[in-house]
C-alpha positions as a Markdown table, in Angstrom:
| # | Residue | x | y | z |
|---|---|---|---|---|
| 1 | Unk | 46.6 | 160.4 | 131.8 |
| 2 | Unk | 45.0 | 163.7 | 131.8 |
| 3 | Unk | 46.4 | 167.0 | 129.8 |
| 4 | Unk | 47.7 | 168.3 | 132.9 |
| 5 | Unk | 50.0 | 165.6 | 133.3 |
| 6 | Unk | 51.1 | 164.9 | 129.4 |
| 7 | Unk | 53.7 | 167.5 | 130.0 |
| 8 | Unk | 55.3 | 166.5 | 132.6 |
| 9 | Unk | 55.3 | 162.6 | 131.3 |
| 10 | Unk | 57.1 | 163.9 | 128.2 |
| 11 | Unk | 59.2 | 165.0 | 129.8 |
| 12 | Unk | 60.2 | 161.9 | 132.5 |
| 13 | Unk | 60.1 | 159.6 | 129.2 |
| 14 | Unk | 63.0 | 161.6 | 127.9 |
| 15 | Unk | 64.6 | 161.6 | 131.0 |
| 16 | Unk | 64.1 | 157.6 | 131.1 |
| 17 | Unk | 65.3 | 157.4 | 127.2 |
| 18 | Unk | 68.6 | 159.5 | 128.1 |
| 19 | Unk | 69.8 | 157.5 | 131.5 |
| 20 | Unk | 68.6 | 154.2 | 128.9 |
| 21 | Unk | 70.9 | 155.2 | 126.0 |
| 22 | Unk | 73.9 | 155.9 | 128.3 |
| 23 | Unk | 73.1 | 152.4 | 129.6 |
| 24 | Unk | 73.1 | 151.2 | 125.9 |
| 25 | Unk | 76.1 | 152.8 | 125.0 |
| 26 | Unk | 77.9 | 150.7 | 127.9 |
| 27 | Unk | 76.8 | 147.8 | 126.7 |
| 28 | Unk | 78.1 | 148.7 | 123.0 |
| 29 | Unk | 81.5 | 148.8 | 124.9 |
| 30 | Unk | 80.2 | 145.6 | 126.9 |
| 31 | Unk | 80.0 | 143.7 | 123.5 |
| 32 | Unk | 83.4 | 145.3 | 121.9 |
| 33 | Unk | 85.4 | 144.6 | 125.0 |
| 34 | Unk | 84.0 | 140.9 | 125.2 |
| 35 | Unk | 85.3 | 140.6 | 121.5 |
| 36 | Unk | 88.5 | 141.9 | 122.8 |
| 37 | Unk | 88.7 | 139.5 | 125.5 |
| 38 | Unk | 87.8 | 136.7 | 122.8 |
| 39 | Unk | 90.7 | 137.7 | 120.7 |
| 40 | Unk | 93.1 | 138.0 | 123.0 |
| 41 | Unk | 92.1 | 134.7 | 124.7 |
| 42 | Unk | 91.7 | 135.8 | 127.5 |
| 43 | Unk | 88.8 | 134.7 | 128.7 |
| 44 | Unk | 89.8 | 131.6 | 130.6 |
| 45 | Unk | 92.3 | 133.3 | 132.8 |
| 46 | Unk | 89.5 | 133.7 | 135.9 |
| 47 | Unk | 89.1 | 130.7 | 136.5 |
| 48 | Unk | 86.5 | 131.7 | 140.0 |
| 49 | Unk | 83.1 | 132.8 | 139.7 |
| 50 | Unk | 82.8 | 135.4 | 142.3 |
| 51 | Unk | 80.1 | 138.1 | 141.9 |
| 52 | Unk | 81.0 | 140.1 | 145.0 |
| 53 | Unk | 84.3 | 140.0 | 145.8 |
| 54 | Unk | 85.1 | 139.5 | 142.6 |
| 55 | Unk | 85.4 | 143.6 | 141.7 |
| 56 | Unk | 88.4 | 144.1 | 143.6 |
| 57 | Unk | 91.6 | 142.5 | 141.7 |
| 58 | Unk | 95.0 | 141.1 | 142.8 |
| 59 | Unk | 96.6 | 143.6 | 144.6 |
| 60 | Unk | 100.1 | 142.7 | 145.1 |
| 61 | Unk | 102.9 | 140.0 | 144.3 |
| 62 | Unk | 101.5 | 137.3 | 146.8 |
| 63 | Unk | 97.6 | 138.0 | 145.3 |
| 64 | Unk | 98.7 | 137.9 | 141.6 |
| 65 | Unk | 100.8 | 134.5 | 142.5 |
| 66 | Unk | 97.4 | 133.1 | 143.8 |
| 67 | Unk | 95.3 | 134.0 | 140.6 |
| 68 | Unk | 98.0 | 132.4 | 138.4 |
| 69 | Unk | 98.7 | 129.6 | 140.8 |
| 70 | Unk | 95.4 | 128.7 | 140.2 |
| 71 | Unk | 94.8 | 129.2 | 136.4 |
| 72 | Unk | 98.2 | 126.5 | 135.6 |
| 73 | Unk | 95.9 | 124.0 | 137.5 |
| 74 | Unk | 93.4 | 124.4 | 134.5 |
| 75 | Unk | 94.0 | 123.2 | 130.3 |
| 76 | Unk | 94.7 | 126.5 | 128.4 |
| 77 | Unk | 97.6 | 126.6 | 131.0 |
| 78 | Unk | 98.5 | 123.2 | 131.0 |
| 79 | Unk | 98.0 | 122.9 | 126.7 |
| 80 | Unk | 98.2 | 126.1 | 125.6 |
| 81 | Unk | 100.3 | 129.0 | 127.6 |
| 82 | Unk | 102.6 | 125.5 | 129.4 |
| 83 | Unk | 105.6 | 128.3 | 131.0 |
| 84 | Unk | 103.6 | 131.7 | 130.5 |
| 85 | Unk | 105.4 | 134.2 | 132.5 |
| 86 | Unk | 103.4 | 136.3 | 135.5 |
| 87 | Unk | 103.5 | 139.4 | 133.4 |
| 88 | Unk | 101.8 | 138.0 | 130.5 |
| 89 | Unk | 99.6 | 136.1 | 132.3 |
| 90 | Unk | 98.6 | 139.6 | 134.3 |
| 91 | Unk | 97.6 | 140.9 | 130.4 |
| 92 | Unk | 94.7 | 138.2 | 129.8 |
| 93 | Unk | 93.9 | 138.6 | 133.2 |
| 94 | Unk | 93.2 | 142.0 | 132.9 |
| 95 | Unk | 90.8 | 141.9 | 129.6 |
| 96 | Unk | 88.8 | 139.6 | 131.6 |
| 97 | Unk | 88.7 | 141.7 | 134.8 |
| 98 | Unk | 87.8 | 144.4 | 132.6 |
| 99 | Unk | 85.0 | 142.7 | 131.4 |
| 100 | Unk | 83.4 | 141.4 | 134.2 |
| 101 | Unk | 83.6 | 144.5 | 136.2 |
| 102 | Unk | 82.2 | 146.5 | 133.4 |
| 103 | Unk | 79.1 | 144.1 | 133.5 |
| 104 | Unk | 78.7 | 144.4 | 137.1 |
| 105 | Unk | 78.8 | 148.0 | 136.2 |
| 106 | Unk | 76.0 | 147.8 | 133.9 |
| 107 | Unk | 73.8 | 145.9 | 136.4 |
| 108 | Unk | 74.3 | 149.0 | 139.1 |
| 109 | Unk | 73.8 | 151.6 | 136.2 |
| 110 | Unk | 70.7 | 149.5 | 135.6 |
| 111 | Unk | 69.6 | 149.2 | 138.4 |
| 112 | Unk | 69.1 | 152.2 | 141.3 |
| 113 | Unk | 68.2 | 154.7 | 138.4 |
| 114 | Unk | 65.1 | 152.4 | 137.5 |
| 115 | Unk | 64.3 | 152.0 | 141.2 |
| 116 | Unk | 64.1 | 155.9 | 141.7 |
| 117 | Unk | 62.3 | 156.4 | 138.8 |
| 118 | Unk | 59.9 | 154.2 | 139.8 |
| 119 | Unk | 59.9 | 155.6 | 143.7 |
| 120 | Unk | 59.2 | 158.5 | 142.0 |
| 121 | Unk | 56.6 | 158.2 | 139.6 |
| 122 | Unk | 57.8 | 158.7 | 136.5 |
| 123 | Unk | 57.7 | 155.6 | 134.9 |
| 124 | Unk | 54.6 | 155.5 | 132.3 |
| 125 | Unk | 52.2 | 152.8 | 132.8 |
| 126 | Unk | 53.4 | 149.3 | 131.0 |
| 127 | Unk | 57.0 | 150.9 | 131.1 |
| 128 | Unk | 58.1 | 149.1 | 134.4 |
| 129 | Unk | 57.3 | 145.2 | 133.8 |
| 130 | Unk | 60.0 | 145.7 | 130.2 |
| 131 | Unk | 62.8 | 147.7 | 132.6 |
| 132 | Unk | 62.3 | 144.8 | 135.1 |
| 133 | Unk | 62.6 | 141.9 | 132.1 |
| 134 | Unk | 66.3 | 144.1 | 130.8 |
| 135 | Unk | 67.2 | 143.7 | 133.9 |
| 136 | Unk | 66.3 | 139.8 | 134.6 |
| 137 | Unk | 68.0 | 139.5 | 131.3 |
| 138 | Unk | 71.1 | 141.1 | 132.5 |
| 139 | Unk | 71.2 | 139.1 | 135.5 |
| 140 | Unk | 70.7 | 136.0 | 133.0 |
| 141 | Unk | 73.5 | 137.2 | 131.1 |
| 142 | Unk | 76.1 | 137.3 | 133.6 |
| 143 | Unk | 75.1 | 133.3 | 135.0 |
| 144 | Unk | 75.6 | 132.6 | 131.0 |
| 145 | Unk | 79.2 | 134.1 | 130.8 |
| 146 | Unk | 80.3 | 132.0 | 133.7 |
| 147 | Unk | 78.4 | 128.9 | 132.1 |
| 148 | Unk | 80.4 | 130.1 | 129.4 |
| 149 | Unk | 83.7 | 130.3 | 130.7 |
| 150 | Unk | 83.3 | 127.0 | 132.7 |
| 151 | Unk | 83.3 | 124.9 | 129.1 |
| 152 | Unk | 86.8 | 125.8 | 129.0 |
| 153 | Unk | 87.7 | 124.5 | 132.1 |
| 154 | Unk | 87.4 | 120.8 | 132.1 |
| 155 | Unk | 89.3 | 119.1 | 129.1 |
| 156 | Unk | 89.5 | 121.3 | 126.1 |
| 157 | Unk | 91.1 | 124.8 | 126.3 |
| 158 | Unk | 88.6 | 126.8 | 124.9 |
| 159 | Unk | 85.0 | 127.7 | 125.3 |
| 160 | Unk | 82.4 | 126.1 | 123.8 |
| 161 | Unk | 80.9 | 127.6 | 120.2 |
| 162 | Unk | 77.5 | 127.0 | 121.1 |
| 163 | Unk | 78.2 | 128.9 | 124.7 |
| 164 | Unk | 79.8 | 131.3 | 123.4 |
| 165 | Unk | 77.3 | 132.0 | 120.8 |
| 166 | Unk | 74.7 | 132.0 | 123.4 |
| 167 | Unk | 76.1 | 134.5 | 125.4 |
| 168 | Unk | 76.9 | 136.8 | 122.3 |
| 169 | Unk | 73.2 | 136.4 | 121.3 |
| 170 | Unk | 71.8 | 137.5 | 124.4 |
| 171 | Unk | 74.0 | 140.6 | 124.8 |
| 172 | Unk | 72.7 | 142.0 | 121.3 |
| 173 | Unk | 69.4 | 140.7 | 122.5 |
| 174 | Unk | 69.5 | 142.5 | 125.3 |
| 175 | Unk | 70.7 | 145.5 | 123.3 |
| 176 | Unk | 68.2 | 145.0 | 120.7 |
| 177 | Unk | 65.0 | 145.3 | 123.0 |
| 178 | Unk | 66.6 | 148.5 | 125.2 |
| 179 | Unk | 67.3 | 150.5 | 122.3 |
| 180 | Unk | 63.4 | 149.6 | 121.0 |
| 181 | Unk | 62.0 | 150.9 | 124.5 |
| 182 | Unk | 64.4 | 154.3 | 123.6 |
| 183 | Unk | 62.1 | 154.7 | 119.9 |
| 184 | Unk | 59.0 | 153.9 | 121.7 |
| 185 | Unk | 60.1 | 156.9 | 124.3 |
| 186 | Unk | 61.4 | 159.4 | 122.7 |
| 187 | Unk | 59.5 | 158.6 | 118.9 |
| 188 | Unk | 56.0 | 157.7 | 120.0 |
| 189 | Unk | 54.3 | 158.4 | 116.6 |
| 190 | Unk | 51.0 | 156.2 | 116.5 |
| 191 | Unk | 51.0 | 153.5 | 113.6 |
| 192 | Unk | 50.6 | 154.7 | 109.9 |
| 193 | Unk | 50.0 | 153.3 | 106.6 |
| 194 | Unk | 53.2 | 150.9 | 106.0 |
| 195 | Unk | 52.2 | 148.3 | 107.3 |
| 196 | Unk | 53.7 | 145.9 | 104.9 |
| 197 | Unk | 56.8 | 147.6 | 104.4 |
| 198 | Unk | 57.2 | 147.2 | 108.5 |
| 199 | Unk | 56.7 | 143.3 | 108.3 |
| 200 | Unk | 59.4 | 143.2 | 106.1 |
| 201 | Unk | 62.0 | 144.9 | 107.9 |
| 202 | Unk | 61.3 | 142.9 | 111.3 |
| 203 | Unk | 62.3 | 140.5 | 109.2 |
| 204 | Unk | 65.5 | 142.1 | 108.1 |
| 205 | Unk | 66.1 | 142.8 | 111.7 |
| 206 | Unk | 65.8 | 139.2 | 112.4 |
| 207 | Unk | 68.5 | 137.8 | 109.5 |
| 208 | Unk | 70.6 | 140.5 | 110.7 |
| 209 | Unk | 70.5 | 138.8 | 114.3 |
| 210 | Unk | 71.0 | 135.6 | 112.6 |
| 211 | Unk | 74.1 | 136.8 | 110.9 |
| 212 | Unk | 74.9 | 137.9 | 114.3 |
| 213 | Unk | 75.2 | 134.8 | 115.6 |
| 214 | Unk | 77.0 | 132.8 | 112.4 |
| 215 | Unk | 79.6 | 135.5 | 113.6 |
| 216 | Unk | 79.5 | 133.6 | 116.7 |
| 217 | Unk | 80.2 | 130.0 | 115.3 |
| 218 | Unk | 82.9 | 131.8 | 113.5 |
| 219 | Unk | 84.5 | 133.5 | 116.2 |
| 220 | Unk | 83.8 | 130.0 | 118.4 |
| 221 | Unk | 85.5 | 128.0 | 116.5 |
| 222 | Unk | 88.1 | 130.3 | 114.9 |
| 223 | Unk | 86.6 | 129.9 | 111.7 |
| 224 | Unk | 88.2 | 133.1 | 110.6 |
| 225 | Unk | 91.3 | 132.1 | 110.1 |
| 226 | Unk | 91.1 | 128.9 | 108.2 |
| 227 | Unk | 90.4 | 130.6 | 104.4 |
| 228 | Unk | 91.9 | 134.2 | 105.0 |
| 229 | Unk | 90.8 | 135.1 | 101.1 |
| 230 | Unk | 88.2 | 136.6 | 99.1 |
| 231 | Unk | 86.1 | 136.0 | 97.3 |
| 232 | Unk | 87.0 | 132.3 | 97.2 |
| 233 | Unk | 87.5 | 130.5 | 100.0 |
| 234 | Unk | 91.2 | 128.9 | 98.9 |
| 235 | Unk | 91.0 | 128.3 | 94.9 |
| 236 | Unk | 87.5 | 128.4 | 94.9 |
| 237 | Unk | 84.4 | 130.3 | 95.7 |
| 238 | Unk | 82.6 | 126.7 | 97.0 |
| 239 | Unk | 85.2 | 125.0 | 99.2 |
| 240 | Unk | 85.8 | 120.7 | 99.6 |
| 241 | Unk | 84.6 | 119.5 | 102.1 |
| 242 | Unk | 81.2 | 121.3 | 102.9 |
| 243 | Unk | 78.8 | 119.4 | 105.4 |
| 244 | Unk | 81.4 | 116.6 | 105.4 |
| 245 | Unk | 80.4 | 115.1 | 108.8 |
| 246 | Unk | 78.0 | 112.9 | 110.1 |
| 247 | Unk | 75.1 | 114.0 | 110.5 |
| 248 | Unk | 75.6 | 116.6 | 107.4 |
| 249 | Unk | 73.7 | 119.7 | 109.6 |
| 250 | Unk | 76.3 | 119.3 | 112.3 |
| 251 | Unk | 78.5 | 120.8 | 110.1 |
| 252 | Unk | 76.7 | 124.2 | 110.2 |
| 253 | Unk | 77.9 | 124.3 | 113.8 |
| 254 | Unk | 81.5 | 122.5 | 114.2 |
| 255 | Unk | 82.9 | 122.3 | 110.9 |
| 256 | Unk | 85.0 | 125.8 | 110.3 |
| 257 | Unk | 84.4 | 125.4 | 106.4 |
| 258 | Unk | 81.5 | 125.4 | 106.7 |
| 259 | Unk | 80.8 | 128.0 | 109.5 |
| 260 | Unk | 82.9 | 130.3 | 107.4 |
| 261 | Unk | 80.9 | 129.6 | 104.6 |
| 262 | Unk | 77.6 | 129.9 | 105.5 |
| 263 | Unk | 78.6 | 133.0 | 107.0 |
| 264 | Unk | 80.1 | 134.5 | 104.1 |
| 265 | Unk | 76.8 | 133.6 | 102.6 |
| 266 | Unk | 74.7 | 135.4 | 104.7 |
| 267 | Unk | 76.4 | 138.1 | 104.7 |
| 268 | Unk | 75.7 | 138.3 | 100.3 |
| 269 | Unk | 72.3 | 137.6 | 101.1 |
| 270 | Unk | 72.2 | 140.4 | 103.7 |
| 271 | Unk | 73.8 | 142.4 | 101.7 |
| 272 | Unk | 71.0 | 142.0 | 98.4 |
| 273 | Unk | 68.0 | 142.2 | 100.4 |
| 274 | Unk | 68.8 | 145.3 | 102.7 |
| 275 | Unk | 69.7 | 147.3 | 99.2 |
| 276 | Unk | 66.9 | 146.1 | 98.1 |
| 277 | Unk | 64.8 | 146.7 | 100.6 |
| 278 | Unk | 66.0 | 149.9 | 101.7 |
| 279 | Unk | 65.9 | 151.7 | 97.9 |
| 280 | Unk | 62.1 | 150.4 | 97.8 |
| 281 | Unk | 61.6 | 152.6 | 101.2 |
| 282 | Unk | 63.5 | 155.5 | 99.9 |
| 283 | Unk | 61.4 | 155.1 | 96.4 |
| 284 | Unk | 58.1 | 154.7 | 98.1 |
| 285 | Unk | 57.3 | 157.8 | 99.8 |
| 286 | Unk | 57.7 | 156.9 | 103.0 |
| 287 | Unk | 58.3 | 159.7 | 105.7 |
| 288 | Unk | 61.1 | 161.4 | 106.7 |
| 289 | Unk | 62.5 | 159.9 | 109.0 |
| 290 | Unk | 62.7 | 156.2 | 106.8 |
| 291 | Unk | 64.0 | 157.7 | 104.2 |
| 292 | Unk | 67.0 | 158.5 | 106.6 |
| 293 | Unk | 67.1 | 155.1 | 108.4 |
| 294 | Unk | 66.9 | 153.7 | 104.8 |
| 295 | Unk | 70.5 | 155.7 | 104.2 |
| 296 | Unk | 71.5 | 155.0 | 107.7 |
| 297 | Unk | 71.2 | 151.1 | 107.4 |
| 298 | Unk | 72.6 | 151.1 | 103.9 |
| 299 | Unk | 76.2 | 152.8 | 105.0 |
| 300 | Unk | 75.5 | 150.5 | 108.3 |
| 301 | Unk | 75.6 | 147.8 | 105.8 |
| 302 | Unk | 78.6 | 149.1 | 103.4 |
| 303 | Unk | 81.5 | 149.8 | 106.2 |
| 304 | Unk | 80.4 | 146.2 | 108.2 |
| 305 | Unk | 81.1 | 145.0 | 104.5 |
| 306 | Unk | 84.6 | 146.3 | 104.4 |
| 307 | Unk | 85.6 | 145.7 | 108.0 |
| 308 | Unk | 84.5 | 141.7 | 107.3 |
| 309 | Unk | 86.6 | 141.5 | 104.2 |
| 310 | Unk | 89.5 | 143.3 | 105.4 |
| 311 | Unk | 89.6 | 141.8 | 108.6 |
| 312 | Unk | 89.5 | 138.3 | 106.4 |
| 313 | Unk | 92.1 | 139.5 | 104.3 |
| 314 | Unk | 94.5 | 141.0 | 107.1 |
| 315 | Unk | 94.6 | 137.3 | 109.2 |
| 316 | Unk | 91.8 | 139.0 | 111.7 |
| 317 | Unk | 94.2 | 141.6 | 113.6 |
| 318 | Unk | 92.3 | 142.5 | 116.6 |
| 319 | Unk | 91.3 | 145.8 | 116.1 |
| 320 | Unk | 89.7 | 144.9 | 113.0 |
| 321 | Unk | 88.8 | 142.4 | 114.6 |
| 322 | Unk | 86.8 | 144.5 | 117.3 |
| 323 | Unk | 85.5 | 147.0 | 115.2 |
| 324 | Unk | 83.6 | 144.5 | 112.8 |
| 325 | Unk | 82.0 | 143.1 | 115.7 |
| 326 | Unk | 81.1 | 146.6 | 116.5 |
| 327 | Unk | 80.0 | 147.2 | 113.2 |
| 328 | Unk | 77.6 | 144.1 | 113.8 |
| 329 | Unk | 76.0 | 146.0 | 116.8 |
| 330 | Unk | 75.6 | 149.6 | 114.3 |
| 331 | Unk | 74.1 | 147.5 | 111.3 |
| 332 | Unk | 71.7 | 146.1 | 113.8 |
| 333 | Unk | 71.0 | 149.6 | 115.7 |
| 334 | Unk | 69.9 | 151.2 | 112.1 |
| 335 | Unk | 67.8 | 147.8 | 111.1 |
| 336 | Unk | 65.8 | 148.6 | 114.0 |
| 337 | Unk | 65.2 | 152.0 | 113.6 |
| 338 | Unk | 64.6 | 151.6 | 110.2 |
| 339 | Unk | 61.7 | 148.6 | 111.5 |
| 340 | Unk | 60.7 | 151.6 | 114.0 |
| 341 | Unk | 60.4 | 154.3 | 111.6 |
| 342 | Unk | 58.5 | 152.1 | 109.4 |
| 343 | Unk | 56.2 | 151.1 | 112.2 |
| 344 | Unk | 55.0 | 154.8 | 113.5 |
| 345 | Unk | 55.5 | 157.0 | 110.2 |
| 346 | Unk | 52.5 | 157.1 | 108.0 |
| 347 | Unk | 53.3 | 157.4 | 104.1 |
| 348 | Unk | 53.4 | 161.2 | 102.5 |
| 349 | Unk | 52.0 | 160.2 | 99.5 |
């Protein structure tokens, strides 16, 4: 690229890093509303896959009949919600319709501003091939919520854990690598002197994913209702009946003691190594702009905190509910600005 043209790239990259974090901040909603819709089980209540004609909703009496007709042929109906009333069932409905039309959404807020960029030069070489994999992943994402919501469908009345999970993990995947392109845009410093202080907070950045998805298993299985105290779990800190099935490492996965548990002890090891972590950065001389992402992640980590305990403590209401899972999605936003920071920003001293 030649001086000339510096300029002028600047400035398309923070034209492609503002139409990026507006779509980033739809996902944010994308991931909050999906926790909604989890919450309010409400997910089941389309029981059609139809990507087109899908956007436009029941319209009167005789459409809404149809939709519900349809959903008492499945289990929640059947098990669950046996004489639900039209209204109510219009409620879930809605949370789900919501939530698929917002995705559908994302895909054309995705898509025709990355075509025209492209159409019109703007796009820095080795930009295009990651827009092209967000939006591959997008497309993935919406084939996994219906592979999703299909588990539901056939003899149990709920989704499966490990669907669900999936599904949840890809959306803050998704997230994860769209708000990276944004740093590389608008904050491309070249590489400094921390080198080993970067390692380390990838790795942060990968338990916090981690955690991410134990919150999955929990929220899967309803794991967050069976010990609604803290800090023990019942009388105890260390429950009965840990890894009591067969195989033991099952239990990780379908046992709600255990899910709960393991999740609550992530979340203290989180909690240590972040501190940790993050006072070493502030303490080491790093630049500027870690020392803030070192304060950024550490209130992050603080308010997910009390939104995990409180919503434990309160029987998960939903807003709480919500904005822990949202909390989930900040925490991760400031680990990986923190990783960026670290990466690009040489030490002062």
């Amino acid at each position: 690229m030649s001086l000339t043209t510096q300029p002028y790239q600047r400035h398309y990259d923070r034209q492609i890093a503002a139409w990026l974090i507006l779509c980033a901040a739809v996902i944010f909603g994308m991931i909050l509303l999906g926790g909604v819709t989890r919450l309010t089980e409400s997910g089941l209540s389309m029981v059609e896959w139809r990507p087109l004609m899908g956007i436009v909703p029941p319209l009167n009496e005789a459409q809404w009949m149809e939709v519900f007709n349809k959903y008492r042929q499945f289990p929640e109906y059947q098990k669950v919600n046996k004489g639900m009333s039209l209204e109510d069932f219009q409620y879930i409905f809605m949370y789900e319709y919501l939530h698929r039309v917002l995705g559908r959404i994302i895909g054309v807020l995705f898509f025709f501003p990355m075509i025209y960029f492209a159409l019109r030069g703007r796009v820095k070489a080795g930009l295009m091939p990651k827009l092209w994999l967000l939006f591959v992943l997008g497309g993935c994402q919406g084939l996994l919520g219906w592979y999703m919501v299909k588990s539901g469908l056939v003899d149990r009345p709920d989704v499966s854990q490990y669907r669900l999970t999936a599904h949840l993990g890809l959306a803050f995947l998704i997230y994860a690598y769209m708000l990276w392109v944004i740093f590389d845009l608008l904050m491309p410093v070249a590489r400094g002197s921390s080198a080993g202080f970067a390692r380390w907070s990838k790795g942060l950045v990968g338990l916090i994913f981690l955690m991410i998805l134990s919150g999955g298993f929990v929220a899967g299985t309803n794991a967050g209702f069976s010990y609604p105290t803290w800090p023990r779990m019942g009388p105890t800190f260390i429950p009965e009946g840990l890894y009591n099935t067969t195989p033991f490492w099952l239990a990780m996965f379908e046992d709600v003691t255990t899910i709960q548990f393991n999740h609550r002890m992530f979340a203290y090891l989180l909690v240590l190594l972040i501190t940790v972590f993050a006072v070493k950065v502030m303490g080491a001389g790093q630049g500027g702009r870690s020392r803030l992402a070192s304060v950024l992640i550490l209130l992050a980590l603080a308010v997910q905190v009390v939104l995990g305990i409180t919503t434990l403590l309160l029987h998960v209401p939903i807003p709480l509910a919500a904005a822990h899972q949202g909390g989930a999605v900040v925490l991760l936003s400031a680990g990986l600005f923190l990783a960026h920071s670290l990466r690009s920003a040489p030490a002062t001293r």
